[in-house]
N, C-alpha and C positions, 0 to 999 in steps of 0.2 A: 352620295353626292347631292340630293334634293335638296338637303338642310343645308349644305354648305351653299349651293347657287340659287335655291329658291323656286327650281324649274323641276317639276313632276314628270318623271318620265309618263309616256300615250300608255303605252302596254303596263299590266298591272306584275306581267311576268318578266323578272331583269333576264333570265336566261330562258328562254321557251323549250328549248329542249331539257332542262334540267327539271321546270315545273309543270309539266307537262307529263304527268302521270297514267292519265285515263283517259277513254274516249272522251269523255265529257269534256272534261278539259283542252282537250286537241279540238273539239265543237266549239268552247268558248272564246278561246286564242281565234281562232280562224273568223267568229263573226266578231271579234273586240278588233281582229284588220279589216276584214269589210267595213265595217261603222267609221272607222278612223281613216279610211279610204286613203292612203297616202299616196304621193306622185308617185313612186316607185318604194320595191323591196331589192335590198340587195341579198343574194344567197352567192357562198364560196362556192366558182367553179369546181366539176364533179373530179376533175384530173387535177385540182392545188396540189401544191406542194403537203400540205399538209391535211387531209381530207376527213381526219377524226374518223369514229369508230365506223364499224358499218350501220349500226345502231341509232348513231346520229345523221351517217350520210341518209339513212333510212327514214328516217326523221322529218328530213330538209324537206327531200326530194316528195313525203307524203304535203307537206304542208305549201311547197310550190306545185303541187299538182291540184289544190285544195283550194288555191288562188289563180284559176285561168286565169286573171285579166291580168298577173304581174309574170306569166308563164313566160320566159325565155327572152323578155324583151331587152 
């Protein structure tokens, strides 16, 4: 989509749980959201309909624990 509208997505990673391999990486994503400081993160409540593996709910709930200042609000 960048090429067709012109607009770069913030985050270098389209899916974070998918490119998100290594510690390192799970450190990079987490200070590429500090630095990019946005008003808010949305994350899928824990009881959706649809809640994806445990793998990814494992995932989430690491990287909004990783983000106190967007924790629960």
């Amino acid at each position: 989509m960048p090429l067709m509208t012109g607009v770069l997505p913030p985050l270098q990673q389209r899916d974070a749980f998918e490119l998100t391999v290594s510690h390192a990486d799970f450190d990079a994503l987490v200070a590429q959201l500090a630095r990019l400081h946005p008003p808010c993160l949305l994350f899928d409540a824990p009881d959706t309909l649809f809640p994806g593996s445990a793998l990814h709910r494992r995932f989430y709930e690491r990287l909004r624990s990783a983000l106190p200042a967007y924790d629960r609000q």
